[in-house]
DORO-914101 format. One record per residue: residue in one letter; x, y, z of N, C-alpha, C, O in turn; chain. Coordinates in steps of 0.2 Angstrom, whole numbers. Example, Ala and Ser with C-alpha at 12.3 -4.5 7.8 and 13.67 -1.06 7.14 Angstrom:
// DORO-914101
A|66|-28|39|62|-22|39|66|-16|39|71|-17|42|A
S|64|-11|35|68|-5|36|64|0|39|67|6|40|A
// end
This chain:
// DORO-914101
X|640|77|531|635|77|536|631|84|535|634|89|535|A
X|625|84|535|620|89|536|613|90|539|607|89|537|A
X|615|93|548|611|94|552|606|98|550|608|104|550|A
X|601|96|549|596|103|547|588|103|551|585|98|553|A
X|587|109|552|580|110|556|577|116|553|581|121|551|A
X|571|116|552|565|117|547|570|122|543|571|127|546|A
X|572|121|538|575|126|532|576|121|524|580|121|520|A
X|569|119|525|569|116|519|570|117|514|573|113|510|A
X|569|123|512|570|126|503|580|127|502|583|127|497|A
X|583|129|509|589|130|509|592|123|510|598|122|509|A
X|589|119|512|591|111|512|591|109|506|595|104|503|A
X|585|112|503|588|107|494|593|110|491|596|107|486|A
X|594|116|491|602|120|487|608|118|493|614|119|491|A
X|607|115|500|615|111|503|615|105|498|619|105|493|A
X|610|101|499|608|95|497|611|94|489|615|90|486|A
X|609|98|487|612|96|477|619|98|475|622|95|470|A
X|622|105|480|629|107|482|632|99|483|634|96|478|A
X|632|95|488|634|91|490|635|85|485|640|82|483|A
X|630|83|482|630|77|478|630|79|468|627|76|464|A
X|634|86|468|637|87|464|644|87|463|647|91|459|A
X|646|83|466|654|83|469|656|82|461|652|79|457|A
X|662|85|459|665|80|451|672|79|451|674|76|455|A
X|675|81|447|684|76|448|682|70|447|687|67|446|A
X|676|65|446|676|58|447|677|56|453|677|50|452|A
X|677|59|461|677|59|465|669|58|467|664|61|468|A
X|670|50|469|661|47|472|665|42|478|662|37|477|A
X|668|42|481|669|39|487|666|43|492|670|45|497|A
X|661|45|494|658|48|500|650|46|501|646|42|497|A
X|648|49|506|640|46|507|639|55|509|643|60|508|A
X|632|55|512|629|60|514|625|57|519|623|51|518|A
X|625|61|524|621|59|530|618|65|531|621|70|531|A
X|609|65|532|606|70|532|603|68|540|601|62|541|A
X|603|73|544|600|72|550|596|78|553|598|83|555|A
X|589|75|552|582|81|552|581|81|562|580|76|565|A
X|582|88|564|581|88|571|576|91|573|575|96|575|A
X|572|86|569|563|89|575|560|92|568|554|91|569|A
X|562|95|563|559|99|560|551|98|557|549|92|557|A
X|548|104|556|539|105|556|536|109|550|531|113|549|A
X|543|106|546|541|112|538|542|108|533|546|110|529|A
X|539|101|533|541|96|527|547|92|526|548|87|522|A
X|551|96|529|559|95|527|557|86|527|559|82|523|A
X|554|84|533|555|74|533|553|70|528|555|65|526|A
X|548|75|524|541|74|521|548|73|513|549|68|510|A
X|550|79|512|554|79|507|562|75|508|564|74|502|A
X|565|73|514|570|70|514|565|60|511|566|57|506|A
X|562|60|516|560|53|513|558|54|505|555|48|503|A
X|557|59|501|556|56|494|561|55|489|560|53|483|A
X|567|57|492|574|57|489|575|51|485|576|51|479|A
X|575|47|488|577|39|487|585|39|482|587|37|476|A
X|588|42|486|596|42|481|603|39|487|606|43|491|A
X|603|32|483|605|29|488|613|30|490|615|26|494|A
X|617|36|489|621|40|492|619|43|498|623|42|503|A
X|613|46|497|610|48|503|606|45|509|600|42|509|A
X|611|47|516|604|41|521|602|47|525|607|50|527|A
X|598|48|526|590|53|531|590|49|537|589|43|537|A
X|589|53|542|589|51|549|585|57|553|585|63|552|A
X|580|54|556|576|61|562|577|58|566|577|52|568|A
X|577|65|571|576|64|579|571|65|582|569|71|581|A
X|568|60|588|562|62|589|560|67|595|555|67|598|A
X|563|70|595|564|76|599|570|81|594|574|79|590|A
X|569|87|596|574|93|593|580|92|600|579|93|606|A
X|585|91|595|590|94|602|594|98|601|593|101|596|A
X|598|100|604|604|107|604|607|105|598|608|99|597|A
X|610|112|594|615|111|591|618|105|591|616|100|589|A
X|625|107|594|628|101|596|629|95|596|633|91|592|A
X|623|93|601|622|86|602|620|82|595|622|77|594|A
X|616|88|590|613|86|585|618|85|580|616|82|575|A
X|625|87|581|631|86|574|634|81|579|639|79|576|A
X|633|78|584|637|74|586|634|68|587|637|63|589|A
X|628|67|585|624|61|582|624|60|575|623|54|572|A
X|625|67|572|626|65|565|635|63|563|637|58|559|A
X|639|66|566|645|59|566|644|53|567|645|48|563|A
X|640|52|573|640|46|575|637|40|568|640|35|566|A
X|631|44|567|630|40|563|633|39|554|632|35|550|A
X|637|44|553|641|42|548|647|36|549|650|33|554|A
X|649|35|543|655|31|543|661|32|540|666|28|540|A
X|661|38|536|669|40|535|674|41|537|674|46|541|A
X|679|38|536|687|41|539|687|47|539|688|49|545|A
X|686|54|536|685|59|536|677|62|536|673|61|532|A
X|677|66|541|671|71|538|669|77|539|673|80|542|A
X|662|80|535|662|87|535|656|88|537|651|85|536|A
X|655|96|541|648|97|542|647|102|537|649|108|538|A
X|643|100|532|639|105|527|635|107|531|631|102|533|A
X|634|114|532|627|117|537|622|118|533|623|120|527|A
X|616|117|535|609|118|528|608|125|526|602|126|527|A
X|613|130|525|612|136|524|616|136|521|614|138|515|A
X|622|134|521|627|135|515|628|129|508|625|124|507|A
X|632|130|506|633|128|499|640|126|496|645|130|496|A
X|642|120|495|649|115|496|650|118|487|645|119|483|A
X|658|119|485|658|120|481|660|113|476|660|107|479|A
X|660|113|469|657|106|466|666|102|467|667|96|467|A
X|669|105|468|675|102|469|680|102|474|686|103|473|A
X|676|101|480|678|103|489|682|94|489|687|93|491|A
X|677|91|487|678|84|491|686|81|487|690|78|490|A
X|687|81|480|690|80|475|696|84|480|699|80|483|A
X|696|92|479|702|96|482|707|91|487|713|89|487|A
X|701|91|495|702|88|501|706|84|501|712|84|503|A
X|702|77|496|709|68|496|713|72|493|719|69|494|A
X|713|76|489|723|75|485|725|78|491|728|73|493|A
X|725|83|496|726|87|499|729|81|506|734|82|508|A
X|725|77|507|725|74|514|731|68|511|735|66|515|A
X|731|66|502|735|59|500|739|62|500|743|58|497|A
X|743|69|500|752|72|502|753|73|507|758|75|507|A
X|750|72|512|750|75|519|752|67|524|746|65|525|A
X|756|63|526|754|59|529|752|60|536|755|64|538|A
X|747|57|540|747|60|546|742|64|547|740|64|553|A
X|739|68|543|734|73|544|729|72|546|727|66|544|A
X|724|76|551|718|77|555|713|80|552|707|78|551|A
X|716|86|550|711|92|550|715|97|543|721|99|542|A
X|708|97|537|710|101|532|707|107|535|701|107|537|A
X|711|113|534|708|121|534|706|123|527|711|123|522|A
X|700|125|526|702|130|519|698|137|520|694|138|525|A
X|698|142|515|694|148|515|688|146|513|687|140|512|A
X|684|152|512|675|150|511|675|158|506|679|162|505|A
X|669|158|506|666|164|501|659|165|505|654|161|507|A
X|660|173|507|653|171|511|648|178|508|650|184|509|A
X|643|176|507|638|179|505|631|179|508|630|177|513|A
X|625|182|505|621|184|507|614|178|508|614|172|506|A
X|610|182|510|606|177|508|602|175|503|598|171|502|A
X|605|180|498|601|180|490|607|176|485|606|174|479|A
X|614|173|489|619|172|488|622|177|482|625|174|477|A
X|623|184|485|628|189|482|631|193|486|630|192|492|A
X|634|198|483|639|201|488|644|197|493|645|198|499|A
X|647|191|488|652|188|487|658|193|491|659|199|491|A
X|662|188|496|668|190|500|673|186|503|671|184|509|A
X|678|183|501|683|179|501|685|180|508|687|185|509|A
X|685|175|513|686|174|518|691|168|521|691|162|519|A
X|694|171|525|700|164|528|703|160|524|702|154|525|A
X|707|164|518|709|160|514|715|157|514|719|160|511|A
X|719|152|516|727|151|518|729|153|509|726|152|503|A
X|735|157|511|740|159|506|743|154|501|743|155|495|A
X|746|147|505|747|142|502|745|135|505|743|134|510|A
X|748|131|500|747|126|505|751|123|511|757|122|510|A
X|749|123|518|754|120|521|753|118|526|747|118|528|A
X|758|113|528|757|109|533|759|111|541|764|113|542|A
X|754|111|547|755|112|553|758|106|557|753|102|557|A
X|762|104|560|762|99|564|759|101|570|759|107|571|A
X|755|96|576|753|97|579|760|99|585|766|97|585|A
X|756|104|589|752|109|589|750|117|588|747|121|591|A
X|757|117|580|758|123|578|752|127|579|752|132|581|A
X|745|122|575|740|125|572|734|127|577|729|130|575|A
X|735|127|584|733|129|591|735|137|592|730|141|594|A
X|739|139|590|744|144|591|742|148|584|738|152|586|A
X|743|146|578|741|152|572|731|153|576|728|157|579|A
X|729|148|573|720|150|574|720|153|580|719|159|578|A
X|722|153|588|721|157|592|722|164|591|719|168|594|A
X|729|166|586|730|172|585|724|176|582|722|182|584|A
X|722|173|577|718|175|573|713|170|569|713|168|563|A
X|709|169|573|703|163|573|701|167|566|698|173|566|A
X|702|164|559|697|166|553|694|160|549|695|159|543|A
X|690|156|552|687|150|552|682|147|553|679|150|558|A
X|679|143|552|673|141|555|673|129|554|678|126|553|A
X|668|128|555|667|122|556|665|119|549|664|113|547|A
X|663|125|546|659|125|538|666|124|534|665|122|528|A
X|675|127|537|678|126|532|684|121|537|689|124|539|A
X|682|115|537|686|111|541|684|103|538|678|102|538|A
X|687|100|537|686|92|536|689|90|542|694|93|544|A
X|688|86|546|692|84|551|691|75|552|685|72|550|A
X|695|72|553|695|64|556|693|61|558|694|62|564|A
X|689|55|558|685|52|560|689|50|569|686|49|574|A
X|697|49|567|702|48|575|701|55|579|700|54|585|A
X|701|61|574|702|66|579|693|67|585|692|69|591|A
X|689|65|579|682|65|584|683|59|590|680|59|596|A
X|685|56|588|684|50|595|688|51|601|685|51|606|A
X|696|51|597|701|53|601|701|59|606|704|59|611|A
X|699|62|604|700|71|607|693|73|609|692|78|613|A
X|685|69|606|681|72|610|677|75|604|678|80|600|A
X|671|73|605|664|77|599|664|86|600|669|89|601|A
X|657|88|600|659|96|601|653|96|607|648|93|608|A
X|658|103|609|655|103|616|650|103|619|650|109|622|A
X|644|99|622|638|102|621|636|106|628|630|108|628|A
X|639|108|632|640|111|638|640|122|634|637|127|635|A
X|645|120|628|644|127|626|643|126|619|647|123|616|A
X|637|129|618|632|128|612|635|134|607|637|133|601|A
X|636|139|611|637|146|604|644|146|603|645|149|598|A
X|650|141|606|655|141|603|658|133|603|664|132|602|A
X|655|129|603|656|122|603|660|120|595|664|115|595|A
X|660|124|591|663|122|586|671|124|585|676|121|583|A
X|671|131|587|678|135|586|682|131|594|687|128|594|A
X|679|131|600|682|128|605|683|121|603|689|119|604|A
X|681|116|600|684|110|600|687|110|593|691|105|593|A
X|687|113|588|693|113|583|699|115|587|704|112|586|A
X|701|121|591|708|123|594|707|117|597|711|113|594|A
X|705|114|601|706|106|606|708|101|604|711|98|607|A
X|706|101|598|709|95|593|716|97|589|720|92|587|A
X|716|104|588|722|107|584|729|106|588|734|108|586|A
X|727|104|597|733|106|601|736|97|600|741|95|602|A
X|732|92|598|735|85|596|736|83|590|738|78|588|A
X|732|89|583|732|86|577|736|89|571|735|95|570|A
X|739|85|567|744|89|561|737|92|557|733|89|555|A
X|737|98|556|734|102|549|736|103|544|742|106|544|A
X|733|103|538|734|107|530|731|111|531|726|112|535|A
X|732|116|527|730|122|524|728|123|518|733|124|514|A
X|722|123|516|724|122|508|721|130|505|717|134|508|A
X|724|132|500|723|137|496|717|138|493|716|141|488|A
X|713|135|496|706|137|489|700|139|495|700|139|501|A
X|694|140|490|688|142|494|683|135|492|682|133|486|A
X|681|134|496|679|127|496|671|129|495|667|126|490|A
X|669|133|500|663|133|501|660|140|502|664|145|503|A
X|652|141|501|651|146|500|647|148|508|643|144|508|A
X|646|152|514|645|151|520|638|159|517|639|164|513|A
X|633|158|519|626|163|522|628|164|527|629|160|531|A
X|629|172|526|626|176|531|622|180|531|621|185|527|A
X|619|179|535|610|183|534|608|183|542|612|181|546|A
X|602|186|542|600|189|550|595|182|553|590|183|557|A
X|596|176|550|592|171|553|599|167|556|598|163|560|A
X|604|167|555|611|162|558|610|164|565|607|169|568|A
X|614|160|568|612|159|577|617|166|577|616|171|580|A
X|626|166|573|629|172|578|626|179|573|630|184|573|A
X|622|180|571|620|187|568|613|186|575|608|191|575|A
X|614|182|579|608|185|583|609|185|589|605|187|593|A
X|614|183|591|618|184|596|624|186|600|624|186|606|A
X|629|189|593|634|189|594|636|197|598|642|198|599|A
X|630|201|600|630|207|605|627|206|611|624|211|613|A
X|627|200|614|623|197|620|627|198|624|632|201|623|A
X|625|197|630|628|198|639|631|187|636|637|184|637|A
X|627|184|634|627|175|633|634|175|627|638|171|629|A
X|635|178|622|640|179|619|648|182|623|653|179|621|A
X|647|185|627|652|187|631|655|182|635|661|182|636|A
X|652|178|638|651|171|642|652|167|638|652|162|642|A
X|653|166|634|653|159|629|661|160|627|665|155|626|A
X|662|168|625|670|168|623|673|165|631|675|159|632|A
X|673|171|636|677|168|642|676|159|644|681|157|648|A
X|673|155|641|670|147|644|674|147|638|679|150|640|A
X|675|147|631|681|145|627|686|146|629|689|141|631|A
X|688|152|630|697|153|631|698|148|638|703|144|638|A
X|693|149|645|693|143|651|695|135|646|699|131|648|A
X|692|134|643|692|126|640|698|123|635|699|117|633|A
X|700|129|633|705|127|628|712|128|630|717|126|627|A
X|712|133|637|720|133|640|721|129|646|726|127|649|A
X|712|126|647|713|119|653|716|111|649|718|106|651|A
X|712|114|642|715|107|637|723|106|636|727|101|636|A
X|724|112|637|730|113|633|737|112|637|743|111|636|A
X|734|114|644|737|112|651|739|103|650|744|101|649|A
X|732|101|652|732|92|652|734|91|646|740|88|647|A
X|734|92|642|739|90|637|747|89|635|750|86|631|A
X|749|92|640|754|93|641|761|94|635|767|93|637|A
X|758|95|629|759|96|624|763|103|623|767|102|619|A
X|762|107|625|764|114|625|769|116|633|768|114|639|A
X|776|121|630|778|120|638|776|128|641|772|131|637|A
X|779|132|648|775|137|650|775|143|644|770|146|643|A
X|781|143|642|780|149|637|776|149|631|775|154|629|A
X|773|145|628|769|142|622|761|143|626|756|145|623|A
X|760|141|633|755|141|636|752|148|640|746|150|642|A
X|759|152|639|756|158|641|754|164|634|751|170|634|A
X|758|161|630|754|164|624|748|161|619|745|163|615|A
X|749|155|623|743|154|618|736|158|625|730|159|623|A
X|737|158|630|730|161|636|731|167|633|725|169|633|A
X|736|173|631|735|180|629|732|178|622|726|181|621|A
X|735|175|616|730|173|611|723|174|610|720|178|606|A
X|720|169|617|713|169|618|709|175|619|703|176|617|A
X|714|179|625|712|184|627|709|190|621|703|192|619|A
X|718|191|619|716|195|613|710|195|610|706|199|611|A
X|711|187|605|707|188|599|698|185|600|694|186|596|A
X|697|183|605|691|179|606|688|182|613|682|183|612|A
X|690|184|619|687|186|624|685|196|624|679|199|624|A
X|693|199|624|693|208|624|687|208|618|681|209|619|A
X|689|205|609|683|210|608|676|209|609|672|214|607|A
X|673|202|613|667|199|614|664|206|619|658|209|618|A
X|670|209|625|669|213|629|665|221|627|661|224|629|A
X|669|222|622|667|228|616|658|226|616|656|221|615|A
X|654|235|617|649|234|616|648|234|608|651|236|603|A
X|641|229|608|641|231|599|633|232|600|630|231|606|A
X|630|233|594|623|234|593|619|228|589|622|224|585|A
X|613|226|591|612|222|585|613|223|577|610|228|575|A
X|616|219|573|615|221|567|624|223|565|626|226|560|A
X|626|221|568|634|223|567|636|215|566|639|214|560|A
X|636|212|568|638|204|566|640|205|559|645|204|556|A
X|635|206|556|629|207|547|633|211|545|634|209|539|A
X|635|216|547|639|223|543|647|223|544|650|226|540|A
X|648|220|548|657|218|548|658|213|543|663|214|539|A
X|653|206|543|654|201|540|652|203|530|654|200|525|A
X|648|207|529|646|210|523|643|215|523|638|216|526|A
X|647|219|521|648|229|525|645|230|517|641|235|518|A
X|644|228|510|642|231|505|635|230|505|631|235|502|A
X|632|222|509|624|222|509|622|224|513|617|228|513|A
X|625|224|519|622|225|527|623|235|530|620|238|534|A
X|626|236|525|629|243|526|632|246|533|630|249|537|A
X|637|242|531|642|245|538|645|251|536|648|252|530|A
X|644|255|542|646|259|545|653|262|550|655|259|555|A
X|656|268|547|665|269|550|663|270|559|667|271|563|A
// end
């Protein structure tokens, strides 16, 4: 799946990323879902005609969100992925995934690393890489990503069961609806790990957290995560008190105290690529 709004010129490098999958691996579709955009992007999905690919607009722009949870809707695979129209899938993401998912029986959710670069696509930097391969039963993998959230929605395939079962993403909280509903999903679903970098993720100073991520609204979004995923986790009844109380200091730790740290604009950018953005000791 690929939500996109007005980023046309970076929509045709997701776009060709995606439908150069190889291994011999053509069992997938694309679902392109244009929200509202006002820069050609519709003008240029309808000239496509590549029957892999189905284009969809909405006649209004809606929130984040709602907008990836309409484009599941309208897909139909047992597994899927949200390619963000900013980044770039590597030619052998999809191939990796089924062998990964056909040794695992049971499996929900593949994690894997990314490589994350600029917006010239350099200054390459290997990010969340699992070490090997391995399998989490559920709700080991609740507990690791809490420790150390090093992921995104950009390196997750996740279930067509665990969307249904467990719930879309969140559209009540926009700036972390992806990371709060993967730990949500992770406290019912077995995980892989896989070793490799699947995907290439843009960071640049047009991404929603390089412009947010030093807000009073960012601070707020961490505390409404850790609230929503230790009320899941409670009703779930999956974890007993002591699992429960470390996974609420987990959140604390890793996701609310540093939100509370002041930062400046322009630090999201220089943590995330300290060689382009010139971060500073």
């Amino acid at each position: 799946m690929i939500p996109t709004v007005n980023r046309v010129e970076l929509l045709r490098r997701a776009l060709y990323s995606a439908l150069r999958q190889r291994d011999r691996f053509d069992d997938y579709e694309i679902v392109v879902l244009d929200n509202y955009s006002d820069d050609g992007t519709w003008d240029y999905l309808q000239s496509i005609g590549n029957p892999r690919i189905k284009v969809f607009r909405n006649p209004d722009r809606l929130p984040p969100a709602s907008n990836w949870n309409k484009a599941a809707r309208l897909s139909s695979g047992e597994f899927l992925y949200m390619l963000q129209d900013d980044d770039v899938a590597s030619p052998n993401m999809l191939a990796t995934v089924s062998r990964s998912i056909s040794r695992h029986e049971g499996v929900d959710l593949i994690c894997f690393g990314t490589c994350l670069m600029d917006e010239d696509e350099q200054n390459h930097r290997i990010f969340g890489q699992p070490e090997s391969e391995t399998f989490l039963p559920a709700p080991e993998a609740v507990m690791r990503f809490a420790r150390g959230w090093d992921s995104s929605i950009a390196q997750i395939v996740f279930s067509r069961a665990a969307f249904d079962l467990h719930g879309g993403f969140d559209e009540a909280h926009p700036f972390t609806s992806d990371a709060e509903t993967v730990l949500i999903w992770m406290i019912y679903s077995n995980v892989v790990l896989v070793p490799n970098t699947l995907v290439m993720r843009r960071i640049w100073p047009d991404q929603v957290m390089a412009k947010i991520s030093h807000t009073p609204e960012w601070r707020k979004a961490m505390s409404n995560l850790a609230d929503t995923v230790i009320g899941a986790a409670t009703d779930s009844r999956r974890l007993d008190l002591t699992q429960l109380e470390d996974l609420r200091l987990a959140l604390l730790r890793n996701f609310v105290h540093p939100s509370e740290m002041p930062r400046e604009p322009g630090e999201y950018l220089r943590l995330a690529l300290p060689e382009r953005y010139g971060r500073t000791s």
